[in-house]
MMTF fields as JSON, N, C-alpha, C and O atoms, coordinates in Angstrom:
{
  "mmtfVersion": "1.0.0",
  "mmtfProducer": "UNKNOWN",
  "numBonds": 319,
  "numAtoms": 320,
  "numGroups": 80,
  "numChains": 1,
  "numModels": 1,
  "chainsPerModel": [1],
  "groupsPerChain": [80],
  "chainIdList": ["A"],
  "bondAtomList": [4, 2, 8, 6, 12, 10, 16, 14, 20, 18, 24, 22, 28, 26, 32, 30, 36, 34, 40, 38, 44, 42, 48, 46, 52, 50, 56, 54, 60, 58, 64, 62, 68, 66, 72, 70, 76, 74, 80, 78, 84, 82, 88, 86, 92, 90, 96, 94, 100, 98, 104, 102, 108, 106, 112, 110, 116, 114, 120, 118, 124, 122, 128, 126, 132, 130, 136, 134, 140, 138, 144, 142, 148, 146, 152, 150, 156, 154, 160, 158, 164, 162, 168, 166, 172, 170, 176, 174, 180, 178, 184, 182, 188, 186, 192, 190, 196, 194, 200, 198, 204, 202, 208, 206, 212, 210, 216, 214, 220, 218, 224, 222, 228, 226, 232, 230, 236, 234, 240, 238, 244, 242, 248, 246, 252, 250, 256, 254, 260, 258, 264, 262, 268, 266, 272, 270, 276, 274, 280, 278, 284, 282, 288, 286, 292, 290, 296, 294, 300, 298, 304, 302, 308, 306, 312, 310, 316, 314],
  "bondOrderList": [1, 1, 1, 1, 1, 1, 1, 1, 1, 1, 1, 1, 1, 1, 1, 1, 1, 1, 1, 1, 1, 1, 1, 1, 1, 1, 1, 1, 1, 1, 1, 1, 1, 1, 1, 1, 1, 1, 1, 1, 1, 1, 1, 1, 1, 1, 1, 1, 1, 1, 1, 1, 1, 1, 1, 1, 1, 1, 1, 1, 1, 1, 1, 1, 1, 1, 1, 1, 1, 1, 1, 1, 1, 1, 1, 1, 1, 1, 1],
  "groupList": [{"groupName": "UNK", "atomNameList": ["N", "CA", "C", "O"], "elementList": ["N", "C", "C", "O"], "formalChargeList": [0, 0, 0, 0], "bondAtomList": [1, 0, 2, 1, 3, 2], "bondOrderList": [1, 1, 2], "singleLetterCode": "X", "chemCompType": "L-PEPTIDE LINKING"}],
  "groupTypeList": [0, 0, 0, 0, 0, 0, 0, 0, 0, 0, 0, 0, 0, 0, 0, 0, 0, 0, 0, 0, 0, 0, 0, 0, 0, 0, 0, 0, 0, 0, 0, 0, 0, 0, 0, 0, 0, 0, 0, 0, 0, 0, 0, 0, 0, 0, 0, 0, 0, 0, 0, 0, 0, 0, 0, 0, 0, 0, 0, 0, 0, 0, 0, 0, 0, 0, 0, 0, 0, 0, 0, 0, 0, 0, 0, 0, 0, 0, 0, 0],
  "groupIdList": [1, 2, 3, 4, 5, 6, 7, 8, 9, 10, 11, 12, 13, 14, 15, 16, 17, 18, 19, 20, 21, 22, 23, 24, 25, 26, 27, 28, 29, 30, 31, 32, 33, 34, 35, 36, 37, 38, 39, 40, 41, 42, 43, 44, 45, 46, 47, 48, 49, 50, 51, 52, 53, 54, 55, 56, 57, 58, 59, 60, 61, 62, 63, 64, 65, 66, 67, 68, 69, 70, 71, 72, 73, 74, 75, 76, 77, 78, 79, 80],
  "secStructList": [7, 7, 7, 7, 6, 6, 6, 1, 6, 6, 7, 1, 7, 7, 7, 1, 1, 7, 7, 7, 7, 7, 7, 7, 2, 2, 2, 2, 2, 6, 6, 2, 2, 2, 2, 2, 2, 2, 2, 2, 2, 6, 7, 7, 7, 1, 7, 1, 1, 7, 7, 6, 6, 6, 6, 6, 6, 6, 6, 6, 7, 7, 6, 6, 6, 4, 4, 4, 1, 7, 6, 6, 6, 1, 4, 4, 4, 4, 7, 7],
  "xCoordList": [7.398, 8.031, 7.648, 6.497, 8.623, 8.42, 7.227, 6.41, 7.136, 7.185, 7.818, 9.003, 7.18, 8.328, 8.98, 8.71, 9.83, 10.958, 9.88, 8.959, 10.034, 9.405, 8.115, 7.514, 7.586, 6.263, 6.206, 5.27, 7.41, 7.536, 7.049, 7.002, 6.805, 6.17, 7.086, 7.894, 7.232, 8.776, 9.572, 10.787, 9.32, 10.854, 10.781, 11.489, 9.883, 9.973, 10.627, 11.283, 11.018, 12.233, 12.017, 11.023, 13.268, 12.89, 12.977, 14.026, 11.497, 11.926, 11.948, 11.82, 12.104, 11.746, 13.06, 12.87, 14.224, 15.156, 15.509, 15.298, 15.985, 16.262, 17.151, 17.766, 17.003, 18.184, 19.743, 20.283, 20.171, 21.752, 22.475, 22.502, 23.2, 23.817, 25.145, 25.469, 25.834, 27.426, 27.103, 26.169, 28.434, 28.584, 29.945, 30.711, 30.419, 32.245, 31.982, 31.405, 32.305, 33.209, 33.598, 33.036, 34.793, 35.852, 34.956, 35.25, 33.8, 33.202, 32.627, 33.098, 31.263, 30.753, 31.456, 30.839, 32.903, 33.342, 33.593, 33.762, 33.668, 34.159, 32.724, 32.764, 31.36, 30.631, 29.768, 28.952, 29.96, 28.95, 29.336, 28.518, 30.652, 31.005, 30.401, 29.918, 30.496, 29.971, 28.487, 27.817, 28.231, 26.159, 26.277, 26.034, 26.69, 26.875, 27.171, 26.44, 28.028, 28.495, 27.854, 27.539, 26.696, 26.118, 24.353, 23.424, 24.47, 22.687, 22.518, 21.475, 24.356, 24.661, 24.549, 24.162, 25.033, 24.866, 23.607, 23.297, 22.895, 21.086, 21.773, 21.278, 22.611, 22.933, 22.526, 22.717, 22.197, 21.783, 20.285, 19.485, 20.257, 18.862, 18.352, 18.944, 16.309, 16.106, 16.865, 17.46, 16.71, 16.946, 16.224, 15.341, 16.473, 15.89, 15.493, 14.694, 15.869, 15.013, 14.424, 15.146, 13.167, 13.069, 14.201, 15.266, 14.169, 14.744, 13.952, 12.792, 14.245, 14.202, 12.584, 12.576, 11.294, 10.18, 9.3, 8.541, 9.718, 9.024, 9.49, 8.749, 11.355, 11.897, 11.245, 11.376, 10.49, 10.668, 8.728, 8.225, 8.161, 6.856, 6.94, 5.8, 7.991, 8.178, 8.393, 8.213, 8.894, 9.358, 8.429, 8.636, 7.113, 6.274, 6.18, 5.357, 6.748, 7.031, 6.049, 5.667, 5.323, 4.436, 4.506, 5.404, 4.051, 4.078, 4.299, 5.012, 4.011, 4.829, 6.306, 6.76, 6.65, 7.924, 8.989, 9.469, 8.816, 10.151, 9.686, 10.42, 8.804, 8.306, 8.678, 8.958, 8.729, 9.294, 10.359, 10.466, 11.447, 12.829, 13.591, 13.17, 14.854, 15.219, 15.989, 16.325, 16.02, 16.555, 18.039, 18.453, 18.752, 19.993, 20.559, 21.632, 19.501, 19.016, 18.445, 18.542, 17.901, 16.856, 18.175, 18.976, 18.106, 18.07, 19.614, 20.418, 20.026, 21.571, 22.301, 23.437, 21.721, 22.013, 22.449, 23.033, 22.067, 22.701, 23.614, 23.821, 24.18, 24.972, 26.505, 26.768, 27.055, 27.883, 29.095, 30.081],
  "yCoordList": [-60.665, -59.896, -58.431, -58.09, -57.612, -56.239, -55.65, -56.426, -53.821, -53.466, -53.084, -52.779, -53.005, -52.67, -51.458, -50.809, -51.162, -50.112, -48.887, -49.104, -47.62, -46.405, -46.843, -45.82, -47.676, -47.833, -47.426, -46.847, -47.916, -47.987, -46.124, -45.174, -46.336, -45.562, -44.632, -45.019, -43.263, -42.196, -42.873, -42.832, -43.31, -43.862, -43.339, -43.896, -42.241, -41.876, -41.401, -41.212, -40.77, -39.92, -38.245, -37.536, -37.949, -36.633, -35.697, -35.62, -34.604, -33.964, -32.303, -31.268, -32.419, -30.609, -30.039, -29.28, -30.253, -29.673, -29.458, -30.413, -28.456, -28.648, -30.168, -30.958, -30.205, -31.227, -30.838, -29.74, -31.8, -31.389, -32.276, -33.47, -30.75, -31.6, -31.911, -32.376, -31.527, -32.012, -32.423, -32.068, -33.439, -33.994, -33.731, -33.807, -33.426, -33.327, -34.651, -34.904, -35.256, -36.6, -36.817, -37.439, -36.204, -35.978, -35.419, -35.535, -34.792, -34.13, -35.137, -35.729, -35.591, -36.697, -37.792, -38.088, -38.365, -39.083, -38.843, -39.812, -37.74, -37.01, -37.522, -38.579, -36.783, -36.77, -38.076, -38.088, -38.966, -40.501, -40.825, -40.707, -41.28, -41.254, -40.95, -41.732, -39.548, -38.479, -38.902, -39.102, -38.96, -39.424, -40.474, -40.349, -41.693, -42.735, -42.655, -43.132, -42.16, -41.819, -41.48, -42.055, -39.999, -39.47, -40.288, -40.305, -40.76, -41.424, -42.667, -43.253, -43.295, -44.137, -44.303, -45.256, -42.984, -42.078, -41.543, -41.236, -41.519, -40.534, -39.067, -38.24, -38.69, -37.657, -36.678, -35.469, -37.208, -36.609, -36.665, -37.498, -35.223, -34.431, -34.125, -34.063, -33.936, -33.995, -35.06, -34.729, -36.147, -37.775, -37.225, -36.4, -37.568, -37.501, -38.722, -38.871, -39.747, -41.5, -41.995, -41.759, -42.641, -43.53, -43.844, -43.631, -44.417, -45.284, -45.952, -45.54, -47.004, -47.424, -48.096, -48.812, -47.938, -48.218, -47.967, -48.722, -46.442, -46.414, -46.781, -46.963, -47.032, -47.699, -49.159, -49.843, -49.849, -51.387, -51.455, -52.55, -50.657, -50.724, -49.963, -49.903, -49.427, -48.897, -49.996, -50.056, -50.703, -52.31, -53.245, -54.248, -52.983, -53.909, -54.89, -55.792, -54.891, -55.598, -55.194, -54.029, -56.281, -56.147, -55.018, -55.286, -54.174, -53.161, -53.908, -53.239, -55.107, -54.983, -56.078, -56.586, -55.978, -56.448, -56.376, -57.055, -54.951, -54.424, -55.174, -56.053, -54.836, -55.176, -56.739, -57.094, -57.318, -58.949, -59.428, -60.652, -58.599, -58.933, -58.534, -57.563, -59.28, -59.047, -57.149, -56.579, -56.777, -55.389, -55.12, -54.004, -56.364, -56.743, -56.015, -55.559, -56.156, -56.423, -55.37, -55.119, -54.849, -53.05, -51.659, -51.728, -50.764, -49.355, -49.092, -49.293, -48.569, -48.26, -49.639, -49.756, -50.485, -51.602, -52.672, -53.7, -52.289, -53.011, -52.375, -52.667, -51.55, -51.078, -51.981, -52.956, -51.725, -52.605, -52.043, -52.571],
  "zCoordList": [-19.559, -20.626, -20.439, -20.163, -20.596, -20.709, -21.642, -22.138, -21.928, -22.725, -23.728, -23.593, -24.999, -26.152, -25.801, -24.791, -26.633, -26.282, -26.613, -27.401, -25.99, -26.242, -25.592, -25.265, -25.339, -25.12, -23.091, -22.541, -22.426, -20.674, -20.565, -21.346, -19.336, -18.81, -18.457, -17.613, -18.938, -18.167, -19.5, -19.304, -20.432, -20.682, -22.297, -23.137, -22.66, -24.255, -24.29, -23.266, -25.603, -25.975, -25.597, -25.755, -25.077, -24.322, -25.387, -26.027, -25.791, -27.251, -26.625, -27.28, -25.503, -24.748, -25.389, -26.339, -25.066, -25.828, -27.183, -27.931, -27.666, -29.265, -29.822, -29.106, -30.953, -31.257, -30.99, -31.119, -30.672, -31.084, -32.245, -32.54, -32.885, -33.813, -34.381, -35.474, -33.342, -32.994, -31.33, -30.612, -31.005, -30.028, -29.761, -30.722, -28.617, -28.107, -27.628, -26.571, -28.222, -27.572, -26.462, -25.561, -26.477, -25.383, -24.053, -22.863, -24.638, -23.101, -22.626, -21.656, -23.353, -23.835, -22.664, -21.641, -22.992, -22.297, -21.071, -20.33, -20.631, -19.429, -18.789, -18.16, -18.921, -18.244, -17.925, -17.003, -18.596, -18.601, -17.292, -16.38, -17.051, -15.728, -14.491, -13.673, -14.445, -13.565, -13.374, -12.361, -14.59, -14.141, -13.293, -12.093, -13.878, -13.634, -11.905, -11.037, -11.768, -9.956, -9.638, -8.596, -10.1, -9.03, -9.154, -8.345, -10.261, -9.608, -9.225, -8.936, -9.247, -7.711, -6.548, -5.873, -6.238, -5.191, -4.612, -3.461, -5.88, -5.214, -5.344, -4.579, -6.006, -5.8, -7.398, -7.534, -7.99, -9.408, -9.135, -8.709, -9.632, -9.46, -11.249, -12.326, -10.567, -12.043, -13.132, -14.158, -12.718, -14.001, -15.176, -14.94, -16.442, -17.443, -17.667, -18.592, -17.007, -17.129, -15.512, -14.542, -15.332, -14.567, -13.954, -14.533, -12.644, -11.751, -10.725, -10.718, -9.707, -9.022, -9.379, -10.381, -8.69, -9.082, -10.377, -10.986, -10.618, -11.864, -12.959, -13.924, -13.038, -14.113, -13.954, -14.969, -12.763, -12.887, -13.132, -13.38, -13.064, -13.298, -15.062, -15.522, -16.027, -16.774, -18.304, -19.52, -17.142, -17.669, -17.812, -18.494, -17.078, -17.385, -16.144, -16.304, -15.138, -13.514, -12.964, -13.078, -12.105, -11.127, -10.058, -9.26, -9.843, -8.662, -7.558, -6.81, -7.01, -6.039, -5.514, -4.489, -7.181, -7.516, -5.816, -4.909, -6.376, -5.313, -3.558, -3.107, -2.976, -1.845, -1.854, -0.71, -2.373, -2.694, -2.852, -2.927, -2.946, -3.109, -1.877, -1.249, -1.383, 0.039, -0.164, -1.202, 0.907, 1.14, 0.454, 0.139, 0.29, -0.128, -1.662, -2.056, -2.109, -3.716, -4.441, -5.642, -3.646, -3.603, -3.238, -2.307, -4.009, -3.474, -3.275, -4.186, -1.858, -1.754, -1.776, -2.238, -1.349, -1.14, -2.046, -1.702, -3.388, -4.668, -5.383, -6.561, -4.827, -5.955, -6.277, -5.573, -6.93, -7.637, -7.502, -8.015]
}
């Protein structure tokens, strides 16, 4: 079993920026996408969340989770 939510490691709530307190939608929708593609890719810089190892040690997973699973399953190699 994991950790509780807020508790993973990298994974609190990011408070460096001010609040915001309107949202564009419409942009909003535009850009989820775009993340989504580029830290598919490895191509999105500066993440504001975990990935790859420290999201799965963030989670509460054995460190050497990853080293244990076939290459198939890991990294560029899983994507969907």
């Amino acid at each position: 079993m994991g950790r509780p939510l807020g508790d993973a490691v990298g994974m609190g709530p990011n408070t460096a920026n001010a609040p915001v307190t309107e949202v564009d939608r419409e942009e909003l929708d535009r850009q989820i996408p775009n993340m989504y593609r580029d830290v598919t890719n490895e191509t999105a810089p500066n993440l504001h969340f975990p990935t790859e190892r420290p999201l799965a040690q963030g989670l509460g997973h054995p460190n050497d989770l990853p080293t244990r699973l076939p290459a198939q399953a890991t990294g560029r190699h899983a994507r969907c």
